[in-house]
N, C-alpha and C positions, 0 to 999 in steps of 0.2 A: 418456522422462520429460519431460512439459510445464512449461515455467516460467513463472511470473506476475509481475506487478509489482503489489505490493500496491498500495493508494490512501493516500498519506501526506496529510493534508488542506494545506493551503499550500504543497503541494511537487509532486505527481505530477499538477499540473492539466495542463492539454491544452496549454498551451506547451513543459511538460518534455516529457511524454508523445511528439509530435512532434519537440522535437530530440533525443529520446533514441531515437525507432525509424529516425532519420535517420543515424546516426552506428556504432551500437551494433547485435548482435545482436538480436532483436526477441523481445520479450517471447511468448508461447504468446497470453496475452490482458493485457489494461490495465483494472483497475478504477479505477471516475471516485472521487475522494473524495465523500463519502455527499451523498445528497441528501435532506433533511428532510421528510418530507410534513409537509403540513396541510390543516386541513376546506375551502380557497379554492383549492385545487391552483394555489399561487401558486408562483413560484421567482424567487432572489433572481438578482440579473445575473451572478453568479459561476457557480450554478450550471447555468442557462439556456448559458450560452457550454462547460461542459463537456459537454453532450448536444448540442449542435449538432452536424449530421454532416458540413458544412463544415470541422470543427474536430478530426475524426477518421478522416479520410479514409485510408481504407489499414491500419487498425488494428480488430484485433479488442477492441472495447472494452463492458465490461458496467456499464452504469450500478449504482450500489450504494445502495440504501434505507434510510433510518433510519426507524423509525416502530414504534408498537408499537396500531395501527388500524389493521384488517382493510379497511375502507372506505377510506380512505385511501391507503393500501399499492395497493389495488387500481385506484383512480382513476387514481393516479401512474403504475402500470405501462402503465394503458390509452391514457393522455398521450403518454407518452415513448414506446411503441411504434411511434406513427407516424412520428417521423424514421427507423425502420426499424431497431429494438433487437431481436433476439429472444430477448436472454437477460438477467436481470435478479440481483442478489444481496443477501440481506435482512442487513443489519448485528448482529448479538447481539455481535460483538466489542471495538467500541470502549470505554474504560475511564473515558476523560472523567468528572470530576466531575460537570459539568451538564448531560452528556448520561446519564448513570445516576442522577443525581436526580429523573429523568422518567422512570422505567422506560424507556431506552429503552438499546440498543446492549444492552453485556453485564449494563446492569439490569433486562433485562426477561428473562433468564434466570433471578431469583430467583424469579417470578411463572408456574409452569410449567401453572397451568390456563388460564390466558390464552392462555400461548404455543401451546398443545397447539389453542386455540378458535382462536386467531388464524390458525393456520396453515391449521387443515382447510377454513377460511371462506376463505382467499387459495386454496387446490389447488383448491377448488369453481368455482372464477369466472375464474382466467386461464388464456391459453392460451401462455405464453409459456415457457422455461426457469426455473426456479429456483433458483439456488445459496445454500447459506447460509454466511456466516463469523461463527464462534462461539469464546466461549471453554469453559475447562471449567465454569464455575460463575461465580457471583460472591462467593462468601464461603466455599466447600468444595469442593477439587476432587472429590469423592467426590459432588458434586452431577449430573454427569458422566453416571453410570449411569442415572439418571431420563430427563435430558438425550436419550436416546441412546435410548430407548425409546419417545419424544415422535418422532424424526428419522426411529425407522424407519420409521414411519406413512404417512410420505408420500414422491412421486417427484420424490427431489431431483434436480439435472443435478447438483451434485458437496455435499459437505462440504468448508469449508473451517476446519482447527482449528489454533487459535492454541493449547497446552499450559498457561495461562497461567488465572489465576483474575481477578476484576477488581482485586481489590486488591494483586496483584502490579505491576499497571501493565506494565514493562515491565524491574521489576527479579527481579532473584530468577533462578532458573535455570527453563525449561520439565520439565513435568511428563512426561516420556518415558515412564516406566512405565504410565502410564495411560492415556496416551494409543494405545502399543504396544495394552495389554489391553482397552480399546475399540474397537479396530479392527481387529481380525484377520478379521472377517467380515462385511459391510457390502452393504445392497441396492443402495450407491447408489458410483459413486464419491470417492474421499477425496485431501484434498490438505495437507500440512502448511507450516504457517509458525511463524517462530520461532528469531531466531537464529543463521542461515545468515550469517557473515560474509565465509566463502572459499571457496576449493574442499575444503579439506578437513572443513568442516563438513556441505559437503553432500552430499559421496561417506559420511558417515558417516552422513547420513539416510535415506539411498535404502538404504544396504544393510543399517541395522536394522530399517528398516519396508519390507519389500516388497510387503506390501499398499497403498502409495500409488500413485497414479495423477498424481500434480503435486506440485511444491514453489511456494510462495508466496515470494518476497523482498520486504523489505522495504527495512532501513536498508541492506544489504549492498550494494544497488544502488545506494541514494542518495549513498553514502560513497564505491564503487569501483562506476560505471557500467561498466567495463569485466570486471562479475563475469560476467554470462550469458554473453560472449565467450569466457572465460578457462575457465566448464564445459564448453561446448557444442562450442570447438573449440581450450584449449589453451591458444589465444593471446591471451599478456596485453596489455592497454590500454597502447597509448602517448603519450606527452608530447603530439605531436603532435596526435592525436587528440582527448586531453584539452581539449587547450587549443581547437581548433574547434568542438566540444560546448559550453564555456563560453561562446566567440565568440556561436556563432549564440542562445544564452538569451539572454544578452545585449541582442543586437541585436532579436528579438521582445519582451522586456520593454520597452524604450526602443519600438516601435511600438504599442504596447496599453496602458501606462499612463503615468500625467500625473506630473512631475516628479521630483527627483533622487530625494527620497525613498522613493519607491514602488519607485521599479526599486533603490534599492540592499539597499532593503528584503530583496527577494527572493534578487539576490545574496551578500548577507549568509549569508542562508540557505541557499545554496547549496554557500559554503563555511564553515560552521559542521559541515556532513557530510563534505565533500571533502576540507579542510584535511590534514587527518590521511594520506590517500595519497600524498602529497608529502613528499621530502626537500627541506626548505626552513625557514628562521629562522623559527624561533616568531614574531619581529617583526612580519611580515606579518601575520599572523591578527591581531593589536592593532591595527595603521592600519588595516587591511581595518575592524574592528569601528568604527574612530571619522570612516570616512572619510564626508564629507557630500556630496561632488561628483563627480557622472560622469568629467569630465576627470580629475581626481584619482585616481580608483579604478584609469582604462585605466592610468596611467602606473605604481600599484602592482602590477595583474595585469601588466603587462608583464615588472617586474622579479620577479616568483614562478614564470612559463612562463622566463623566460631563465636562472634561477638553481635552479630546481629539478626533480626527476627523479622517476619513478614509485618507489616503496618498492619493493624487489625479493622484502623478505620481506614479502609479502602472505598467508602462512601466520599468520603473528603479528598479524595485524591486528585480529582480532577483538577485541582489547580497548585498542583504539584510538577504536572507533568509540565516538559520542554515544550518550548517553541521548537518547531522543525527550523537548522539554520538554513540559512539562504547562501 
């Protein structure tokens, strides 16, 4: 069974990406967070430094599109294929506010004559892989079926489905039953995401859909980096470990961006998913949250790595982790 590491946008860019396939079992593949087309095939400096192949060296990585123009869509693929991509993934999943008030991500799943033009116009013209990550709808999961009859059309490299409608965002429970009843028979390969917080969420995926061919994670990795270890061979992440994985983020945020803010920025956000793995005072997560100075912060991580341990019951976790904010 292949595992993925979803693309969380501010989180899974190519500095995590890198200390995390450095440290950690290695993802099957690494999607980039989405890259926007437009009619000037321009890209902003963030996204530019995620395609770079300097910046992805030794990683199986599929850039991911957002865009709901065929020209577009197809420009951008012809772009990015020369640093040497050969497999690309068109976004219908994301739930964004302002990215689905532009028909785009899981909003342009509402619009299925489009999608059905948009898509036989993008199979016509490139020559690269395909993969798509979709929800089931965006206002009815029952939307799904249509969906699904649009997919079979064409030679996807995989489906990837999130169970999830747009307006569930990322609360509510995934749609299993229909997701099961959609996919028992497929031209194309299928991979599920959604939810996966431990090992025992995802021995329950694999062995109710056996029709999949991959699981997708997401928060489950970003909260406990040491999950794909923990399925793959058992052994759970240690203290140790933990803490040279944060070391080395660290240490490439302080190389790549300009002052305290920025890098705590990210930080921050690192342990806004992490915090929770740790047996350690609630305290910390509040300075960590108010702390304004580099110095400051090492002298806080220091005393959280000296004074705390990995959670052992990592079966209960799952409702531990964050909501993704919006």
């Amino acid at each position: 069974m292949k595992i993925y590491l979803a693309p969380l946008e501010g989180v899974t860019n190519y500095i995590y990406r890198n200390a995390y396939h450095t440290f950690f079992t290695p993802a099957d593949k690494y999607f980039t967070p989405f890259i926007s087309t437009n009619q000037h095939l321009s890209y902003s400096t963030k996204e530019r430094k995620e395609i770079q192949p300097e910046h992805n060296k030794g990683l199986y990585v599929v850039p991911q599109i957002l865009s709901n123009k065929a020209n577009e869509f197809i420009n951008t693929v012809n772009d990015i294929k020369q640093y040497g991509y050969t497999e690309f993934n068109l976004n219908l999943g994301c739930p964004s506010n302002t990215v689905v008030a532009k028909n785009k991500g899981s909003g342009f799943l509402f619009h299925k004559e489009q999608l059905d033009a948009f898509l036989d116009t993008v199979f016509s013209q490139i020559d690269v892989k395909l993969s798509i990550k979709t929800r089931l709808g965006k206002f009815n999961p029952e939307e799904f079926y249509e969906l699904m009859a649009i997919f079979k059309k064409y030679p996807l490299e995989e489906l990837i489905i999130h169970p999830r409608i747009t307006k569930d965002f990322y609360k509510n429970t995934p749609r299993l039953e229909l997701f099961d009843a959609t996919t028992q028979e497929l031209p194309f390969p299928v991979s599920y995401n959604g939810d996966v917080f431990n090992i025992n969420d995802y021995h329950s995926i694999i062995k109710r859909f056996p029709q999949i061919d991959s699981v997708m994670l997401g928060r489950g990795v970003i909260a406990n980096p040491g999950l794909i270890g923990e399925i793959k061979t058992g052994t759970p992440m240690t203290i140790d470990l933990f803490r040279a994985f944060h070391d080395r983020l660290l240490k490439d945020y302080i190389e790549v961006m300009s002052g305290d803010k920025n890098v705590l920025h990210k930080m921050k956000e690192f342990w806004f998913y992490c915090m929770p793995i740790l047996n350690v005072s609630e305290k910390y997560a509040k300075k960590i949250k108010k702390c304004e100075k580099i110095v400051d912060y090492i002298v806080l991580v220091d005393a959280v790595f000296s004074e705390g341990s990995i959670c052992e019951d990592r079966l209960g976790y799952r409702k531990l982790v964050p909501e993704l904010p919006l």
